[in-house]
C-alpha positions in Angstrom: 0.0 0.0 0.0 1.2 3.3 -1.1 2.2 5.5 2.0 2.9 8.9 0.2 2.4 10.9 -2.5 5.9 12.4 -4.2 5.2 16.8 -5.4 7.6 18.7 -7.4 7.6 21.8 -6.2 9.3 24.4 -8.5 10.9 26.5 -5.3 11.3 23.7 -3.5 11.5 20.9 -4.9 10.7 17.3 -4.1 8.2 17.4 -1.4 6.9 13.9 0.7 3.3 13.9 1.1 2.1 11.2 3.4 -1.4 9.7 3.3 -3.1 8.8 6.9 -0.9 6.7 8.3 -2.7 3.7 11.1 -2.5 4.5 14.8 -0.7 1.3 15.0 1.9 3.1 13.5 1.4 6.4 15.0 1.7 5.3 18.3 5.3 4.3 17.5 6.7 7.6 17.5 6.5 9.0 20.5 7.5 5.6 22.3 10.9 6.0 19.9 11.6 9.2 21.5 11.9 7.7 24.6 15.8 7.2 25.5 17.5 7.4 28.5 19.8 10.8 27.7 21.9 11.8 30.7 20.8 14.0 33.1 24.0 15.3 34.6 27.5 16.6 33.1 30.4 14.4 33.5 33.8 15.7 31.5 34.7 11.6 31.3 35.3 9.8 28.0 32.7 7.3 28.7 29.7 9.9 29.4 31.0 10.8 25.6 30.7 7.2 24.3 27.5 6.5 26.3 25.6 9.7 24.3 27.0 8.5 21.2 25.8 5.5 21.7 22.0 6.7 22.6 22.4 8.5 19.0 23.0 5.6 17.4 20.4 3.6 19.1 17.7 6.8 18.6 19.0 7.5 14.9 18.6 3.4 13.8 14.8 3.2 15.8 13.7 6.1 13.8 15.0 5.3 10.7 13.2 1.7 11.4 9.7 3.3 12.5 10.4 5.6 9.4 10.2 3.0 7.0 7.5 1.2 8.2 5.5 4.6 8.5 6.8 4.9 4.5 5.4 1.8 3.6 7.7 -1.4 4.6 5.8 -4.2 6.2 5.7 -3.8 9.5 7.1 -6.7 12.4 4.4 -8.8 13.7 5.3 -6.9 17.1 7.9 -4.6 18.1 9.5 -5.0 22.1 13.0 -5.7 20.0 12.9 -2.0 19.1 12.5 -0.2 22.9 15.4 -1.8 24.9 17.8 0.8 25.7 20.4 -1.8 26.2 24.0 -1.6 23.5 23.0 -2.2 19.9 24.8 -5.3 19.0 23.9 -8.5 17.3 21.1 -9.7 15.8 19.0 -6.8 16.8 21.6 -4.3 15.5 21.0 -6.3 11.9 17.5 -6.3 12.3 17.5 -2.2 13.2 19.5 -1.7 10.1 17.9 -3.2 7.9 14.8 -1.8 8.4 16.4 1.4 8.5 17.9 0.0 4.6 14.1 0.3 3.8 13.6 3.9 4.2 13.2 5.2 0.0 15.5 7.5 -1.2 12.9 10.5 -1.2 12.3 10.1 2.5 15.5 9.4 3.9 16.5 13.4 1.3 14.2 14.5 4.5 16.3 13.3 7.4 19.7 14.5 5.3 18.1 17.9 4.7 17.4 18.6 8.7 20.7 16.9 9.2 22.9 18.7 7.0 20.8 22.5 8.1 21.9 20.9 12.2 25.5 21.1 11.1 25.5 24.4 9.2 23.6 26.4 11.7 25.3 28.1 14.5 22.1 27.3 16.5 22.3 23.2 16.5 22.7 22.3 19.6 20.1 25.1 20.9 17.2 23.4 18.3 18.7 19.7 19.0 19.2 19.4 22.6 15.9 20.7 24.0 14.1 18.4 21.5 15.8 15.3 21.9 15.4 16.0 26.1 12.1 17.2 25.9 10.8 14.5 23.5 12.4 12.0 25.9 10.9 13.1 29.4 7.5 14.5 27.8 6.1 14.1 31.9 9.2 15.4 33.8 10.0 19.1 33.0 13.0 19.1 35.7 14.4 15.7 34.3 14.2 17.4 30.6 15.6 20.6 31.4 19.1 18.5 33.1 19.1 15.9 30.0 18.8 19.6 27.5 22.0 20.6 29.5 24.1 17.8 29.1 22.9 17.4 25.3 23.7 21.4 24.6 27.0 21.5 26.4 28.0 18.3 25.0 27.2 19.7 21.4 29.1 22.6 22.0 32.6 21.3 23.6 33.0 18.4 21.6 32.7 19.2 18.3 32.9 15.5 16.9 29.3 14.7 18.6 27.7 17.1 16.5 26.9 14.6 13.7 25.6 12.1 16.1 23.3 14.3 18.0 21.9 16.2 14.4 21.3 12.7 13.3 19.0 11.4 16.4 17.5 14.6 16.1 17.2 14.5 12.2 15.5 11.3 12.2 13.4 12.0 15.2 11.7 15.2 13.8 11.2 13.7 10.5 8.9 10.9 12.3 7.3 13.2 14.3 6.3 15.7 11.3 5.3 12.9 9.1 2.7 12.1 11.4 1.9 15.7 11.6 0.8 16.2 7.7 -0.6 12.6 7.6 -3.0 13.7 10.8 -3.9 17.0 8.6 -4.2 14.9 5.1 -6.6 12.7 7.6 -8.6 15.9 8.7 -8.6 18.2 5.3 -8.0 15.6 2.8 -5.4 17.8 1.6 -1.8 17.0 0.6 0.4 17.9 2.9 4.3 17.7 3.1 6.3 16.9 5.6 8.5 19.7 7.1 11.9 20.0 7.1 14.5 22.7 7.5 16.6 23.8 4.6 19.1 21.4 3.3 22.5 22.7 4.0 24.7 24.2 0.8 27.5 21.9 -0.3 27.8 18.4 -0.8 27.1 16.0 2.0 29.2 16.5 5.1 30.8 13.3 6.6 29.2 10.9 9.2 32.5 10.7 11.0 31.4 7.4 12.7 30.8 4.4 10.2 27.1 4.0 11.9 26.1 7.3 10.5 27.7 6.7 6.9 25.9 3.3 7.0 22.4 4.6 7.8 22.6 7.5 5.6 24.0 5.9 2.9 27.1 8.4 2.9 29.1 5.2 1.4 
């Protein structure tokens, strides 16, 4: 079944237009948000490699809700996907290749916010607060600490930044594809998914072979 409808746009080009999408599906998208960021500041290598690993974690879930919500066959049921525990294994393989599923068209969204994340002198004020927020929806205090440690990690260690802009790529492209599918539902109106300008230039480079596998940088 077709999930979305492809617009040229002659300003904008290529737009992604989703039709309704099941709440089966919907329902997905805030539960992928949910990942257990930091909520304190430690200066140690290994609070470092624990957020990078949350990114990778965050960045392969959405990619793998993302496909399905593009129109992949869904799992029979999905507890593989919510574990918070070190993708490895079997489930790694099974995260990336649904993630391999995501069409061309849709994954041009997640680059676009990805690349604009890394050109903008604002990234880690737009990703931090989102990831953290998105991620404690119930506990303001909680997702006010985990925005800390996600801002200040942005800004002094410069070779996070393409792992945090990916989580929070993929995460706001999930979240605003259910947004025009919920207003294609109520106006039966095509409507495309938002996404911030692409950044000028070619590509810029994962730096971690995770994010030049699931973006296809390779």
């Amino acid at each position: 079944m077709k999930a979305y409808h492809l617009r040229e746009d002659p300003q904008l080009g290529r737009r992604v237009c989703p039709f309704p999408v099941t709440d089966r599906l919907a329902a997905l998208v805030p539960r992928s948000h949910a990942v257990p960021w930091p909520t304190w500041l430690d200066q140690s290598p290994r609070m470092l490699r624990d957020i990078l690993e949350l990114c990778r974690l965050r960045t392969a879930r959405g990619l793998a809700v993302l496909s399905w919500l593009a129109g992949s066959e869904p799992p029979a049921e999905f507890g593989w996907l919510w574990t918070s525990r070190r993708l490895t294994g079997p489930r790694q393989e099974r995260m990336y290749g649904a993630a391999a599923r995501v069409p061309d068209a849709v994954l041009a969204l997640v680059l676009a916010n990805w690349t604009w994340a890394l050109g903008t002198c604002h990234g880690g004020r737009v990703t931090a607060p989102y990831l953290a927020g998105t991620a404690y929806p119930g506990d303001g205090t909680v997702a006010a600490a985990a925005t800390m440690t996600l801002f200040q990690t942005f800004d002094r260690h410069p070779d996070s930044r393409p792992a945090i802009a990916a989580a929070w790529a993929v995460a706001r492209v999930c979240a605003d594809w259910c947004k025009a599918a919920e207003l294609h539902a109520a106006y039966e109106t095509q409507t495309p998914v938002f996404t911030y300008p692409r950044g000028a230039g070619p590509l810029p480079q994962g730096g971690r072979p995770w994010i030049e596998r699931l973006f296809r940088l390779c």
